[in-house]
Structures are given as C-alpha cells and as structure tokens.
Kinemage of the C-alpha trace (Angstrom):
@kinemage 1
@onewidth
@group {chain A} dominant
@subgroup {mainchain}
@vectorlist {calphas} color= white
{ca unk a 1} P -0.845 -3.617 22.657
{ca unk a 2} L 1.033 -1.433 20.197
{ca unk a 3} L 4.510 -2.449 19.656
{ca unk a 4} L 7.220 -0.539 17.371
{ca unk a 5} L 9.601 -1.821 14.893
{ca unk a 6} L 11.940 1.183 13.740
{ca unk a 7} L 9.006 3.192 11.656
{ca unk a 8} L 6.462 0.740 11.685
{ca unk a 9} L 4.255 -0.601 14.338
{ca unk a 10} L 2.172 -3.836 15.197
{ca unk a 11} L -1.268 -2.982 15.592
{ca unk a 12} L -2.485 -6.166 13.875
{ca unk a 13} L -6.088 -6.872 15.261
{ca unk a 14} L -7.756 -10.522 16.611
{ca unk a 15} L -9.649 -10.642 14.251
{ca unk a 16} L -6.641 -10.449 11.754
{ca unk a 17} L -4.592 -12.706 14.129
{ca unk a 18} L -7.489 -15.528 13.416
{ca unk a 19} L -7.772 -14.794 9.924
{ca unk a 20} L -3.424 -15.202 9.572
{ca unk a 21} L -3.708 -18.990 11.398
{ca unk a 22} L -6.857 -19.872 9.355
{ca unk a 23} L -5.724 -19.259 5.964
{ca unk a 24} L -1.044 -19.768 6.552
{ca unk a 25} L -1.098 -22.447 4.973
{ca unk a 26} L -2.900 -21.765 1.990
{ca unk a 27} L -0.437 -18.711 1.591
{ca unk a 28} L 2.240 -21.836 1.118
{ca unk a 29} L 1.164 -23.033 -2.458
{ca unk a 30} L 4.145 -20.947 -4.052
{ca unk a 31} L 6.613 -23.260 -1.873
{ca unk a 32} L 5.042 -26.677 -3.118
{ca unk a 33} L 6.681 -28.321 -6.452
{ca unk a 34} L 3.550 -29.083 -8.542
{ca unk a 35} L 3.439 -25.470 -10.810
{ca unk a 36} L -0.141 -23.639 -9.959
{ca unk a 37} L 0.952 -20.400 -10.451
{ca unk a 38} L 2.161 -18.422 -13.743
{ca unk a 39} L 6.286 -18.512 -13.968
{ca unk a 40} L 8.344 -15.907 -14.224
{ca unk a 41} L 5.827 -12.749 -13.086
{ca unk a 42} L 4.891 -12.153 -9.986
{ca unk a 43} L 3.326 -8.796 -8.527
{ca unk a 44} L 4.103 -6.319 -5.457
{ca unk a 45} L 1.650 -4.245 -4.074
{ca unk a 46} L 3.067 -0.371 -2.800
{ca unk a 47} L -0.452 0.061 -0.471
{ca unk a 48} L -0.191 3.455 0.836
{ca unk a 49} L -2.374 4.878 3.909
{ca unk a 50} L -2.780 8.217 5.300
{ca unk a 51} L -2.327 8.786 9.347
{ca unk a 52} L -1.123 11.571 11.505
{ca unk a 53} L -0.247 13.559 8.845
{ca unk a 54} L 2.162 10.513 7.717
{ca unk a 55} L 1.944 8.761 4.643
{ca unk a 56} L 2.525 5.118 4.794
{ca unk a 57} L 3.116 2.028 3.512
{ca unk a 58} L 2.216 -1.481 4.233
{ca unk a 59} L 5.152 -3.960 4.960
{ca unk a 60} L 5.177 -7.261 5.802
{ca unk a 61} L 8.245 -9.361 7.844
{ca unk a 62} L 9.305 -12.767 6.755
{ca unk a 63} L 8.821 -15.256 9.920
{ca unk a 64} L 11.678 -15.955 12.124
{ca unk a 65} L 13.893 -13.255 9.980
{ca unk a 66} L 14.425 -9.270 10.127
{ca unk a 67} L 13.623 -8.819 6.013
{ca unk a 68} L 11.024 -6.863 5.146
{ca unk a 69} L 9.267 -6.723 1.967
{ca unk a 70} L 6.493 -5.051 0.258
{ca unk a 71} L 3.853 -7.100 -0.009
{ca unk a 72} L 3.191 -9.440 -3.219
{ca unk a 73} L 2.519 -12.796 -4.438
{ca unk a 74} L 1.924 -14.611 -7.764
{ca unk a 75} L -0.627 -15.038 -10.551
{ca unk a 76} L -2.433 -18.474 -10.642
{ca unk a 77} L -2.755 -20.143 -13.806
{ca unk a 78} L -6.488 -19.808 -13.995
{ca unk a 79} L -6.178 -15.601 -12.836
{ca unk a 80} L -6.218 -12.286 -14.722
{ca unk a 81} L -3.021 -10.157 -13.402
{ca unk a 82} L -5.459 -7.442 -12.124
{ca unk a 83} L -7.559 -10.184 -10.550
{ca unk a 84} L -4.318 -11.600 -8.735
{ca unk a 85} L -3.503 -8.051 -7.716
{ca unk a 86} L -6.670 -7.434 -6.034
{ca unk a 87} L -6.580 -10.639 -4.263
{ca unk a 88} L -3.090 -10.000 -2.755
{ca unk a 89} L -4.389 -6.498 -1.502
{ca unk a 90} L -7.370 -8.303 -0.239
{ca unk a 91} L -5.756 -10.558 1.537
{ca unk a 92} L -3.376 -8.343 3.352
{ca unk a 93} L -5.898 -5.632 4.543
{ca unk a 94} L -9.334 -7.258 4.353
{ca unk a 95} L -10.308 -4.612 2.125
{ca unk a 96} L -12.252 -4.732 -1.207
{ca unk a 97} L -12.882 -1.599 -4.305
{ca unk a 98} L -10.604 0.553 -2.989
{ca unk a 99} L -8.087 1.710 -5.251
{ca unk a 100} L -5.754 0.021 -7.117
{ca unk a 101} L -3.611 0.740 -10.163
{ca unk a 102} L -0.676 -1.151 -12.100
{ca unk a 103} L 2.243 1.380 -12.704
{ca unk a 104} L 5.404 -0.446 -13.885
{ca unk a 105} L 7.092 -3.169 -14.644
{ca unk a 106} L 10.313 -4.035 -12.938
{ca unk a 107} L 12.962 -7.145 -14.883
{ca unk a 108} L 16.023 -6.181 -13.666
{ca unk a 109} L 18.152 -9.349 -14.643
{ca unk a 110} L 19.598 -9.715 -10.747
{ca unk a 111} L 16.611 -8.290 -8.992
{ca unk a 112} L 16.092 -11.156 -7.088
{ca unk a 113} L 19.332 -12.456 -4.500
{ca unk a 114} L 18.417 -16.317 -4.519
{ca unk a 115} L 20.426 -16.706 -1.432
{ca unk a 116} L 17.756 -14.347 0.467
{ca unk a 117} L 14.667 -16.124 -1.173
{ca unk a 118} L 16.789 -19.558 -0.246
{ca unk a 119} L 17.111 -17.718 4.041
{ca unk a 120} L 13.514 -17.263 3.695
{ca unk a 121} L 12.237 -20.570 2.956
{ca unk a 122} L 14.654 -22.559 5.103
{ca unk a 123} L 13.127 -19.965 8.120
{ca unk a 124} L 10.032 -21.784 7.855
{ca unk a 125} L 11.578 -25.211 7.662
{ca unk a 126} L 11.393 -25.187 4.057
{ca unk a 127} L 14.450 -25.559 0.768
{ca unk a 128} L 14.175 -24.464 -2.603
{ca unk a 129} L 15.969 -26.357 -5.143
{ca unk a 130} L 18.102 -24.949 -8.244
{ca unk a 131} L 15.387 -25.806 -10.560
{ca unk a 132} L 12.185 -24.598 -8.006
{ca unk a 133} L 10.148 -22.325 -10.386
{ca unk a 134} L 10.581 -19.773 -8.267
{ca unk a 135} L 14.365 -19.792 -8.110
{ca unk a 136} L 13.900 -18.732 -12.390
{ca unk a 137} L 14.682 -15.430 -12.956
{ca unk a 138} L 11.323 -13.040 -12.602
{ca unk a 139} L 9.610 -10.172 -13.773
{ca unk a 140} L 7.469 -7.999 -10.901
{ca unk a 141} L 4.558 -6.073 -11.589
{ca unk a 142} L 4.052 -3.134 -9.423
{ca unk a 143} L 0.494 -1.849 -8.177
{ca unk a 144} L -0.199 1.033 -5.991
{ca unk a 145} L -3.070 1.275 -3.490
{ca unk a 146} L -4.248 4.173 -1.970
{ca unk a 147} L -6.731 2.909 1.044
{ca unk a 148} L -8.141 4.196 4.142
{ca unk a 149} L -5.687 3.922 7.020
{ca unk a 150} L -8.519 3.307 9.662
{ca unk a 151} L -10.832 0.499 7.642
{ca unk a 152} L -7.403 -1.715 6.640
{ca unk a 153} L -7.153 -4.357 8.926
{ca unk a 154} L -3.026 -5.458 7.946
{ca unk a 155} L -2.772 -9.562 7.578
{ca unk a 156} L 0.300 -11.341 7.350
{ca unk a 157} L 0.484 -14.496 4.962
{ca unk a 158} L 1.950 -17.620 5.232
{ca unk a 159} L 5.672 -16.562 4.577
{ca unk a 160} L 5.197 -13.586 7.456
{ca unk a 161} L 4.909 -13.309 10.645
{ca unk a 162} L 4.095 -8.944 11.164
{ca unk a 163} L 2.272 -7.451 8.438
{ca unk a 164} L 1.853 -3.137 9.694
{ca unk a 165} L 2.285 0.197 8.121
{ca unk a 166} L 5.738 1.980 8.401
{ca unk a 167} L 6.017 5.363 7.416
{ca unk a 168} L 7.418 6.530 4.513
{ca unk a 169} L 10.425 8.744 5.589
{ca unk a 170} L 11.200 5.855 7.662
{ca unk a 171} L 11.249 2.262 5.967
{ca unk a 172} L 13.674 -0.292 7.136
{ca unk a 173} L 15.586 -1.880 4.789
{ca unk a 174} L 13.907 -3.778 2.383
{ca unk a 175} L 14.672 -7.123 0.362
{ca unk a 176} L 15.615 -7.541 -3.426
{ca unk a 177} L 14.630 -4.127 -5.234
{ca unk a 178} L 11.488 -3.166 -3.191
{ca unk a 179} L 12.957 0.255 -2.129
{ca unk a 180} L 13.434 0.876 -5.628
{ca unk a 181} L 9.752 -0.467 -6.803
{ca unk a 182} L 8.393 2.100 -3.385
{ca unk a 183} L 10.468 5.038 -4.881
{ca unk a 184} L 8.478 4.610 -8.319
{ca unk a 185} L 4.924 4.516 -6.682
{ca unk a 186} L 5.551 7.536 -4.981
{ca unk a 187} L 6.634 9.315 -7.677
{ca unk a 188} L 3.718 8.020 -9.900
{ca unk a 189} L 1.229 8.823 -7.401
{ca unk a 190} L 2.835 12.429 -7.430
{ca unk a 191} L 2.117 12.601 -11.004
{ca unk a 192} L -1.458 11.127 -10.575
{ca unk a 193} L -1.979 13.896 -8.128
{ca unk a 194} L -1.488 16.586 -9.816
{ca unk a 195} L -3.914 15.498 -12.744
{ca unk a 196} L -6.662 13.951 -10.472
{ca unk a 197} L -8.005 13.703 -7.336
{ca unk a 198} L -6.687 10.345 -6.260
{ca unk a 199} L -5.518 11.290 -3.248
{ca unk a 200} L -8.751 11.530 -2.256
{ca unk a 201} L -8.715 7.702 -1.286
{ca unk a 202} L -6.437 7.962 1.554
{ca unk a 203} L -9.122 10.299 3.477
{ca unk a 204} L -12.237 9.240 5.725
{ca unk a 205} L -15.383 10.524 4.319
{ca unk a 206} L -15.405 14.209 6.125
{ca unk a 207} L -12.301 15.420 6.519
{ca unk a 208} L -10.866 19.531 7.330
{ca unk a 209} L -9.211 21.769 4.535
{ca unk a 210} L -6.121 21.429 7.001
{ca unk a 211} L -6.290 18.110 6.452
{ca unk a 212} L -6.643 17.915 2.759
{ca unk a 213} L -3.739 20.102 2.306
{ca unk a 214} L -1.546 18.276 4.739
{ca unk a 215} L -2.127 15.073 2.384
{ca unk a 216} L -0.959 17.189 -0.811
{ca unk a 217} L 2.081 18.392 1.357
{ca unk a 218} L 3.169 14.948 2.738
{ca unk a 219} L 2.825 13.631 -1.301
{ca unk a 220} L 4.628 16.274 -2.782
{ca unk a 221} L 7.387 16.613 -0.334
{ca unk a 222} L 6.740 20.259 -0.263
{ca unk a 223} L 4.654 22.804 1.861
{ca unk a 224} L 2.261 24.813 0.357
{ca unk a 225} L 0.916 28.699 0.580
{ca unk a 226} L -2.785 27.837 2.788
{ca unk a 227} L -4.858 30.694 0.856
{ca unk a 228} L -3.518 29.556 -2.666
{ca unk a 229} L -4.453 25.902 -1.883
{ca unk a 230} L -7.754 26.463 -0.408
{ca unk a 231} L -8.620 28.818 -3.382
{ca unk a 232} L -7.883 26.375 -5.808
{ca unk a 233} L -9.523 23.347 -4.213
{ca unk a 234} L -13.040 25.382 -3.474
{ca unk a 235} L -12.677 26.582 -6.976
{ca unk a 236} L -12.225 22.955 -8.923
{ca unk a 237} L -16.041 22.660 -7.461
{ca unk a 238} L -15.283 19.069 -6.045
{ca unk a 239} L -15.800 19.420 -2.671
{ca unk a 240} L -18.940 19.583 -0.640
{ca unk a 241} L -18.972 21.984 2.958
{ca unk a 242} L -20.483 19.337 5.693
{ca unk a 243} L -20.300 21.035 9.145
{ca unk a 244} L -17.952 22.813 11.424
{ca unk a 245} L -16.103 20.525 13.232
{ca unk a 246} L -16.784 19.950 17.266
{ca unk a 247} L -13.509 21.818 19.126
{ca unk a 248} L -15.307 22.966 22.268
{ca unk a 249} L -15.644 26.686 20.763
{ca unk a 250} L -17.774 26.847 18.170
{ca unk a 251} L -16.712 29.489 16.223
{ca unk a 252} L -12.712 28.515 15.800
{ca unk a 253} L -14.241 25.162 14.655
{ca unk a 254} L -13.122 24.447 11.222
{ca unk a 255} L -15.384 23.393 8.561
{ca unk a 256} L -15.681 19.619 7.196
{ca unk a 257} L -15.619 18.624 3.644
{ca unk a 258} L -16.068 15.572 1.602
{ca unk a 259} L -15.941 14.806 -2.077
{ca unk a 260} L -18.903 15.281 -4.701
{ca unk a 261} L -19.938 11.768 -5.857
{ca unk a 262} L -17.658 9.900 -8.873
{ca unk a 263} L -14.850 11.931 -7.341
{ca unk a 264} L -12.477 8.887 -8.707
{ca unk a 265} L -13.863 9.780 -12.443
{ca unk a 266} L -12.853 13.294 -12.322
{ca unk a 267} L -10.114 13.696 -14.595
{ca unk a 268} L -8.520 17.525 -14.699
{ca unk a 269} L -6.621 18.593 -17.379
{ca unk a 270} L -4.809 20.767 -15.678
{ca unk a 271} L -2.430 20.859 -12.668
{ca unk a 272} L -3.829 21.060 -9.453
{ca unk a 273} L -0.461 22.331 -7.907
C-alpha cells in the first residue's frame, strides 16, 4: 500500500520494514553518553532519484513528530568522513557504488535549534542534557547522491519512523538548515552537469532520448529545443543505440540507449548545454 505525505510517499518495502526493526537500535549510539562518534561534524546526505519525469529526494521523518530531515548521521571515531558518508547512504537505501560526492561545508553558528533536536529525542522517550555532545555547536558536511530510483530500497533509522522520496518542487518543510543544504546540491549537480555526464546515474541501464532529455530539463529547470539536444548528445559519442522500444507499432517505437562503458570517467571540457 502506497500512502502520501504532501510530495512524498511511503512505499517502504518488507524487506526494508525488517531491516528498520533489526538494526533501530543500533541507529541509537548518537543518543548514548559514552562519546563514539567524532564531535562537532556530522554529515547529510542530498540522495537524489529520478521517477516520472520527477527528480527527487530522499527524506526521512523523525518518529512520533511531523519534522522532516535530510538524511545524515555522524562520523565514528575509528571512520574516514567518506567512509561514514557511504555508510549513511547505505544504510538508508540498501545500496552500494553508486554515486556519491562531498560538495560543501555548512557552520552556520545557529544552524542547529537545540529546542528541535531536544522535541526529537524526548519523542522517543529520550533527553539530551546541556552538555550532551551533540547539543555542541556543529559543522555538517554535505554529500550528494545520484542513485537509481527503482534499485533504492528507502530505510528509516533509529530516530525515524518513514524514510521515502519527495519530489523536489514539493518538499515539506524541513528541520534546521536542510532546505538550504538541498538548494546547494541542486545547484552543484547543475554545474556537474553541464561538465560531465553525471546525470547519467539517475537512469536504468536502457533508457529513450525522450527520456534523457527530460532528466537534463527537470535539472536545469529549463526546457530544451529536442533536435539541438539530440544532436549534441549523439555527437559527444557517449551513447550506444540498443533497440527500438516495444509500443505495439513498431515503427513509432523509439530507440533505446545506454552509456559507453567508464561513462562516470568522462570528463568534457566543454558545456553540454
């Protein structure tokens, strides 16, 4: 059963259901006093999926509140930050190598409202004191991941109770300065685009010209002239014609395409669009 909240919607599988009760607890550790985790940095993860000609993001909601929040977590002592990162993204959609990249740093002095991260704990019949390590002020590193829609299989973690995409044009409010730290992603993933084919990450494997394009439209904010784009992506010589894809007449079936191999190496020095 699909169930909506505002622009997102719970499609959360068993298997992810089972996963959530086996491992809540574990997702805890930040809560407990003894200090396993680096203070003062923490990371959020902007993971971004492709669906219906949507792009979206992955949310999760703290249990027994209405605040949302990207999701994120902290470094352990004994952890690389890039090693923390792709745990967290791990963790929330069961997904490993896909792609993930560190984009900014965000230390706003009152980023964080202690009186939210105070609501949160006490929803789960928990209290943070004054002097809790994670009532010190923090520093948040942002990563952006760009993963297939379909194979992502969203996870909540201890602190949550939904974890589910929402679409972009239509995030619900979201706690401390996450709507800021979204706003940067999307506007380094714009400039990623237009140097490299990154984008192709949030496609399946085979995949139309129509809907290539529509990806590059629903990044950019802006539509773009069909002949000019199809031009220019045949020409860039990344792209490999499958077959015509089945729509019960054979010859308005459009082709399929997929990417050359090492299509994540290939840097272009020039703009795409």
């Amino acid at each position: 059963m699909v169930q909506w909240y505002g622009g997102c919607w719970n499609g959360t599988t068993i298997f992810a259901k089972k996963n959530f009760m086996e491992h809540r607890e574990a997702h805890l550790e930040h809560l407990e006093e003894d200090q396993r985790f680096l203070p003062s940095v923490s990371i959020d993860c902007v993971i971004f999926g492709f669906h219906d000609n949507q792009l979206k993001v992955l949310l999760v909601r703290f249990r027994n509140t209405s605040l949302w929040a990207l999701p994120g977590g902290y470094i352990y002592l004994s952890e690389d930050m890039d090693s923390a990162a792709n745990r967290i993204l791990e963790e929330r959609t069961a997904l490993k190598g896909v792609y993930l990249e560190q984009f900014y740093a965000f230390g706003q002095r009152e980023r964080v409202d202690q009186s939210v991260q105070r609501a949160i704990a006490e929803a789960i019949n928990k209290s943070i004191s004054s002097d809790h390590w994670i009532s010190k002020r923090f520093i948040t590193v942002g990563y952006y991941a760009l993963v297939d829609f379909l194979k992502a299989i969203p996870t909540p973690d201890g602190s949550s109770d939904i974890c589910d995409w929402c679409s972009l044009d239509a995030l619900p409010p979201l706690v401390f300065d996450h709507a800021v730290i979204v706003q940067k992603a999307l506007e380094m993933l714009r400039l990623r685009l237009n140097n490299n084919l990154i984008g192709s990450n949030l496609l399946p494997e085979t995949f139309t010209m129509q809907e290539l394009q529509s990806l590059y439209e629903t990044i950019l904010g802006e539509k773009l002239l069909r002949t000019n784009f199809h031009r220019k992506m045949l020409s860039l010589g990344i792209l490999e014609r499958v077959e015509k894809k089945f729509s019960g007449r054979a010859h308005k079936a459009p082709y399929l395409y997929r990417f050359k191999e090492q299509k994540e190496e290939r840097l272009f020095l020039e703009k795409v669009f």
